[in-house]
C-alpha positions as CSV (number, residue, x, y, z in Angstrom):
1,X,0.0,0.0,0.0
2,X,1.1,3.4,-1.3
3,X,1.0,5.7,1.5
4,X,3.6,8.4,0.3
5,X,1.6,10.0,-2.2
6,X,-1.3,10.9,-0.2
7,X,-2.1,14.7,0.6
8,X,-1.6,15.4,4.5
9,X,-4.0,18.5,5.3
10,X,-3.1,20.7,8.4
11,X,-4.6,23.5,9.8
12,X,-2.7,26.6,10.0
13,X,-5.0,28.1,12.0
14,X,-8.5,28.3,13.8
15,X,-10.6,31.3,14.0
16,X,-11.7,31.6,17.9
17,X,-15.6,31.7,16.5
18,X,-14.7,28.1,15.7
19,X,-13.9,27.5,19.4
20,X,-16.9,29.1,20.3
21,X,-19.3,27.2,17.5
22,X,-17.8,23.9,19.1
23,X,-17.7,24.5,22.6
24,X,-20.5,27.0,24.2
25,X,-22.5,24.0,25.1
26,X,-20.2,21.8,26.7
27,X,-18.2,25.3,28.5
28,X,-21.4,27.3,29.0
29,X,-19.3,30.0,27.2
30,X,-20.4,33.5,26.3
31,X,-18.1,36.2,25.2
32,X,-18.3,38.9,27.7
33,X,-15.7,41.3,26.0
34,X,-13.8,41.9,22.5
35,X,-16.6,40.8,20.6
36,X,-15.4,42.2,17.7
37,X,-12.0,40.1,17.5
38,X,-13.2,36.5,17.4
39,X,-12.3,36.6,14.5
40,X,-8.7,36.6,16.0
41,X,-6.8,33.1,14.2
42,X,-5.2,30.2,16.6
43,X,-2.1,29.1,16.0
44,X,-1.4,26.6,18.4
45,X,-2.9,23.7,20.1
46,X,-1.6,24.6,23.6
47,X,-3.3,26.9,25.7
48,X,-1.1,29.2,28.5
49,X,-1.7,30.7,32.1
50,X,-0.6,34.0,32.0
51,X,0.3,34.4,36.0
52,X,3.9,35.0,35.2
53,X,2.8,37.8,32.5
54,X,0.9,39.4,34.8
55,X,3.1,39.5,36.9
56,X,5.5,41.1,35.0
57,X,7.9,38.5,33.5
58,X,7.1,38.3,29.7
59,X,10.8,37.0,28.3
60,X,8.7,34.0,28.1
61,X,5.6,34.9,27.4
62,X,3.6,31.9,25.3
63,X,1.2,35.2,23.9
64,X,0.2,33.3,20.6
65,X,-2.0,30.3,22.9
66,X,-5.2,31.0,24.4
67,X,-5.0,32.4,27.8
68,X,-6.5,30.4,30.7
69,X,-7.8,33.1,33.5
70,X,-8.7,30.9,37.5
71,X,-9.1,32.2,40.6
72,X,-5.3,32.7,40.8
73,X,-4.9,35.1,37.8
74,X,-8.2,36.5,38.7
75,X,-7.5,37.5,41.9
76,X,-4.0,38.7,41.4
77,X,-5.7,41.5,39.2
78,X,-7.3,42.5,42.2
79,X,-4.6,42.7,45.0
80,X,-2.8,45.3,42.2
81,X,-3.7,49.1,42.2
82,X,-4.9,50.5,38.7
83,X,-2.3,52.4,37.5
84,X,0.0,49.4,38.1
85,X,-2.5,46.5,36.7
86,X,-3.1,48.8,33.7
87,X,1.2,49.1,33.5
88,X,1.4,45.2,33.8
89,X,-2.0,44.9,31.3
90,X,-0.1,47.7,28.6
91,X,3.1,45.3,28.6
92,X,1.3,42.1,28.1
93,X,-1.0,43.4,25.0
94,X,2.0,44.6,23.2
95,X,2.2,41.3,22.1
96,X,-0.7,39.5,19.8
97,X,-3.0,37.7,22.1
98,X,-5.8,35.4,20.4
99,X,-8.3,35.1,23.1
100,X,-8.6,35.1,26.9
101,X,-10.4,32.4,28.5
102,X,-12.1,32.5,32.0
103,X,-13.7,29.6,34.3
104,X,-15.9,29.3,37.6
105,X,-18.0,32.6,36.2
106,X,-15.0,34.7,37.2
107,X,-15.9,38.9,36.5
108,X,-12.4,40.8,35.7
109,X,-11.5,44.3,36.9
110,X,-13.3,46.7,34.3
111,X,-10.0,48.1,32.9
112,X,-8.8,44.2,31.6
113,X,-12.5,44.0,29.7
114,X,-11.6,48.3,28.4
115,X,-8.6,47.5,27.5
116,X,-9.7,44.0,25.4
117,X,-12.6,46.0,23.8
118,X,-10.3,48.3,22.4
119,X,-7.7,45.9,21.3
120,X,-10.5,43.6,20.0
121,X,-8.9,40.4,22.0
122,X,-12.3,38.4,22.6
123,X,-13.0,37.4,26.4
124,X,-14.7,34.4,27.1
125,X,-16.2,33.1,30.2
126,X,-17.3,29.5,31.2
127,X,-19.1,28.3,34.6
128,X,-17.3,25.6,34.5
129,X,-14.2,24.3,36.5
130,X,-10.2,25.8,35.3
131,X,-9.3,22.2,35.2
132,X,-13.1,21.6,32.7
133,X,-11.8,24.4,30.4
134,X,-8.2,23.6,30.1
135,X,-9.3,19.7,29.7
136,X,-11.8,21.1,27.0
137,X,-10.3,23.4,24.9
138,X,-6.7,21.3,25.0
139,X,-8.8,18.7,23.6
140,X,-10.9,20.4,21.2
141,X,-8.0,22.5,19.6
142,X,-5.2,19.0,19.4
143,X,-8.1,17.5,17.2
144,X,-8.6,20.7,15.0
145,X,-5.0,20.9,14.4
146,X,-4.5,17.3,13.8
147,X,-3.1,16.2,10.4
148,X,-5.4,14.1,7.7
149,X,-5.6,12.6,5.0
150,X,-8.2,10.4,3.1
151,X,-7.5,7.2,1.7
152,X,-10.0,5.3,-0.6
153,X,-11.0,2.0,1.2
154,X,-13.2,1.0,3.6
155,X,-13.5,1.2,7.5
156,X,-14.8,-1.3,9.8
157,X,-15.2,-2.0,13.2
158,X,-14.5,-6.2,13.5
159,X,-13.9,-7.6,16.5
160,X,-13.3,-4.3,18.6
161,X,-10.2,-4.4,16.0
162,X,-10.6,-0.9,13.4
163,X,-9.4,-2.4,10.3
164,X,-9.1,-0.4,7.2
165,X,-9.8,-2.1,3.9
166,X,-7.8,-0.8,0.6
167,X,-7.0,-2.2,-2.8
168,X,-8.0,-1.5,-6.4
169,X,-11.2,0.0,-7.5
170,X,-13.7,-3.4,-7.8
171,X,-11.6,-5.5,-5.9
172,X,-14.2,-6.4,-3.8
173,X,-13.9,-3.9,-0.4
174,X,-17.3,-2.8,-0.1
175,X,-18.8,-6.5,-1.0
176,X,-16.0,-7.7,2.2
177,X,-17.4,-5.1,4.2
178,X,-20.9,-5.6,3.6
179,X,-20.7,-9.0,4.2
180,X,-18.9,-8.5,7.6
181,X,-22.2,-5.9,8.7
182,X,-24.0,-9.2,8.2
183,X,-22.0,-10.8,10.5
184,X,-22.5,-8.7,13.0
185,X,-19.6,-6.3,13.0
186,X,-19.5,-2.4,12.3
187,X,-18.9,-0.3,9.5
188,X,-17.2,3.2,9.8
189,X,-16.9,4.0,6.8
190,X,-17.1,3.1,2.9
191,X,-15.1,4.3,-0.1
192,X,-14.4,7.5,1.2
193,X,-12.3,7.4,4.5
194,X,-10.9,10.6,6.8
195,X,-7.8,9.3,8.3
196,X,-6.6,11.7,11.5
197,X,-3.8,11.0,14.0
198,X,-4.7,12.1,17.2
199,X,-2.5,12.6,20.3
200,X,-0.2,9.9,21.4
201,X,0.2,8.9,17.2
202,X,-3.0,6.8,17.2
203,X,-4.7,6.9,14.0
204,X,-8.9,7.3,13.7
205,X,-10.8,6.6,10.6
206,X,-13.7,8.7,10.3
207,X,-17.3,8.5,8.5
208,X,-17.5,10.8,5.9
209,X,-19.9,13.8,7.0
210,X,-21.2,13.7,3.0
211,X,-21.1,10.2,2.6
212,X,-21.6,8.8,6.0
213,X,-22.8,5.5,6.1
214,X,-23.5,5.0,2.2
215,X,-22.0,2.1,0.2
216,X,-22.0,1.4,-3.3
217,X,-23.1,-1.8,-4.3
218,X,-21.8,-2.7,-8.0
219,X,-25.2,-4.1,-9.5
220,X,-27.7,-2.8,-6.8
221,X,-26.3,1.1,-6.7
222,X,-26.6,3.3,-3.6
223,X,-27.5,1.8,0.3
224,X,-27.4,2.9,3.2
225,X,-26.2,0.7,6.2
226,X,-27.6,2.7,8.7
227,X,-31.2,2.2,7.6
228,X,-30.9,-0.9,6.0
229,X,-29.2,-2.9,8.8
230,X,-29.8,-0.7,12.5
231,X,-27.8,2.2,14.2
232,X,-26.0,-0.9,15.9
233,X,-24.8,-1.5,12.7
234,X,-22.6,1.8,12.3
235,X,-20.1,4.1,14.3
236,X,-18.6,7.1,13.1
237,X,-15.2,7.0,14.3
238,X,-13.2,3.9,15.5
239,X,-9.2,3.5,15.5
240,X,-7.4,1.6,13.0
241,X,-5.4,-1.6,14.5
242,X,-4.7,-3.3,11.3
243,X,-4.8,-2.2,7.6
244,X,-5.5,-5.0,4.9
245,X,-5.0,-4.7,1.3
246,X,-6.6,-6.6,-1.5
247,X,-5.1,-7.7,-4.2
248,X,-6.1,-10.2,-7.4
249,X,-4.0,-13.2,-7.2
250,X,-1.3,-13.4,-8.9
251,X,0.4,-16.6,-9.6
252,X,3.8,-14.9,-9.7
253,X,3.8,-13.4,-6.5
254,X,5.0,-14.6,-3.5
255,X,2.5,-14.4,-0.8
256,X,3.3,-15.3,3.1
257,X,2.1,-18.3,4.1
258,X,3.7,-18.3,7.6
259,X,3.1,-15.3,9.2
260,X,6.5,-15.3,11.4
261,X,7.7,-11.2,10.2
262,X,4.9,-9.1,11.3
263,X,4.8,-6.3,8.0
264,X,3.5,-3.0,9.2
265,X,2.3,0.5,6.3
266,X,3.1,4.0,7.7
267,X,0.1,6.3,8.0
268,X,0.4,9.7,9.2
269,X,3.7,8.6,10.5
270,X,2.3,6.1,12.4
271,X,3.0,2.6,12.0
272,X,0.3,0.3,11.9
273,X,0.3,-3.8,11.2
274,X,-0.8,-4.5,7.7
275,X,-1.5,-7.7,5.7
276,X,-1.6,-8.2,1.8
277,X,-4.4,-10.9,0.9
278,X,-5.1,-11.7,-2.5
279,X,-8.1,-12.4,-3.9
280,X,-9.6,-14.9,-6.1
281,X,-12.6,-16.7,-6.8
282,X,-13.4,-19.1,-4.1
283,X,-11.6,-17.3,-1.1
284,X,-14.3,-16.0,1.8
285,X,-12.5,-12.9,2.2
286,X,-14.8,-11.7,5.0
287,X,-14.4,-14.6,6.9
288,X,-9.8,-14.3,6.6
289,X,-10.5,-10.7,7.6
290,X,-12.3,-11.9,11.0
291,X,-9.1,-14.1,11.6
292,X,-7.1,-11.5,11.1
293,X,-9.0,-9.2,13.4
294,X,-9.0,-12.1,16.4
295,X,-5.4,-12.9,15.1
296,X,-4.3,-9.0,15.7
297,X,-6.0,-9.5,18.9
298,X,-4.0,-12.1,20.3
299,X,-0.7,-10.4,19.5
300,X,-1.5,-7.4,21.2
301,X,-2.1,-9.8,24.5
302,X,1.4,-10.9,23.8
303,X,0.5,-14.5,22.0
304,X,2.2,-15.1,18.4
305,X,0.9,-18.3,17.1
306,X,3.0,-18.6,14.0
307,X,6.2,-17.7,16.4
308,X,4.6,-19.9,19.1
309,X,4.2,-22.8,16.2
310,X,7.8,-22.5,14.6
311,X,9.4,-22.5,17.9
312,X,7.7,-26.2,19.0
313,X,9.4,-27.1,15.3
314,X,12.7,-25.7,16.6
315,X,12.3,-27.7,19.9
316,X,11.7,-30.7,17.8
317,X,14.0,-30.4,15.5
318,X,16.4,-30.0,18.6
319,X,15.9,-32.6,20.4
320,X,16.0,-35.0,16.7
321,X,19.2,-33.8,16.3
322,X,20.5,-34.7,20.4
């Protein structure tokens, strides 16, 4: 499988409206100053507590994150007379600031909200926990800034194993898949497949939000899962343990038959375990994909059958030769 030639997408940026869009439910957010800057872009997935800033030490000031305000920052403000908070305020916003953030319903001195209003940098508030918000939005922005890519296949869930399906156009990936949803297991997604590395390098394959939980059926046309099969039938996201490729059979080629070397296809730069099966008429590919999915799942509990296998040979052949 061909995995260099496919277009990686990253964000450069976020608008904070997009923070805003995503989380106001979960937060309880409202934007209680700067309204007109949220349009103000994101840069980073990191957010920053600006105690130090405040304080007055700003060699090191992480200015391009979103700014976390808690009780501490909060009332630190307070303790400080006016002219020197606004001294302290004048130093920080020298410096491009996307958006400040504040939890537990926390209400800033009057000249931190002037001054954001005239500097359009937006000021949120949530009711919620600092820890909540910096749990949320850490979250929320590491997913909008992480890289994808989409790979034409199919996603399924078998097993509790994600396992992507790819191979040539009419090779027989949606038929696999289709047959597997009969079986019982999960499909993610079908033809068209978002790919995303999240944190910690582990790779999600995501339903198209277009497409979602169509597949096309060569001879019957356009179905979807969902309604055809149940809800219990479909997820939208699951992450990918094992990729296998189809390929037509192809008496020339030399296909493992042993399983010893484990083979593994980088995605995202992410290594994950991959398996070449070819196809021909005959061959229950639904049913090797389930072995592979409960095979997969053995070696992640540390059991290798082909390695347990060829060392009982070894042993044997040991003990012939004493």
């Amino acid at each position: 499988m061909d995995t260099k030639s496919l277009p990686v997408n990253r964000k450069d940026s976020i608008a904070v409206a997009r923070l805003l869009d995503q989380l106001t439910e979960s937060l309880e957010l409202e934007v209680i100053g700067g309204f007109q800057g949220v349009g103000r872009p994101v840069f980073i997935s990191d957010i920053n507590r600006p105690g130090l800033a405040l304080s007055g030490y700003l060699e090191y000031f992480a200015n391009d994150r979103i700014q976390i305000l808690g009780n501490t920052e909060i009332h630190f403000m307070e303790k400080l007379s006016t002219s020197e908070l606004q001294h302290r305020l004048e130093a920080m916003f020298a410096f491009e600031i996307p958006a400040f953030v504040l939890s537990r319903s926390l209400r800033p001195r009057n000249i931190f909200l002037d001054m954001c209003n005239r500097r359009g940098i937006p000021v949120l508030r949530s009711r919620r926990s600092t820890d909540e918000v910096i749990s949320s939005i850490i979250l929320f922005l590491a997913e909008e800034f992480s890289p994808e890519t989409v790979i034409h296949g199919t996603a399924i869930d078998c097993y509790g194993v994600g396992i992507l399906i790819t191979g040539a156009p009419g090779i027989g990936k949606s038929e696999t898949a289709l047959e597997l949803v009969e079986r019982g297991h999960r499909m993610v997604a079908d033809d068209v497949v978002t790919v995303r590395r999240g944190r910690e390098g582990i790779v999600f394959a995501l339903a198209s939000p277009v497409i979602e939980h169509h597949m096309e059926i060569r001879g019957v046309g356009i179905i979807d899962v969902k309604s055809v099969y149940g809800v219990g039938c479909v997820r939208n996201s699951k992450r990918i343990g094992l990729v296998v490729e189809l390929e037509m059979w192809n008496e020339t080629a030399q296909y493992d038959r042993t399983g010893l070397v484990d083979e593994y296809v980088d995605i995202l730069r992410t290594r994950i375990p991959y398996l070449l099966i070819p196809v021909r008429p005959g061959r229950n590919i639904a049913i090797i994909v389930e072995v592979a999915a409960l095979n997969h799942r053995l070696k992640e509990l540390g059991v290798h059958p082909a390695q347990q296998l060829n060392q009982k040979l070894l042993n044997l052949m040991s003990v012939g030769d004493a």
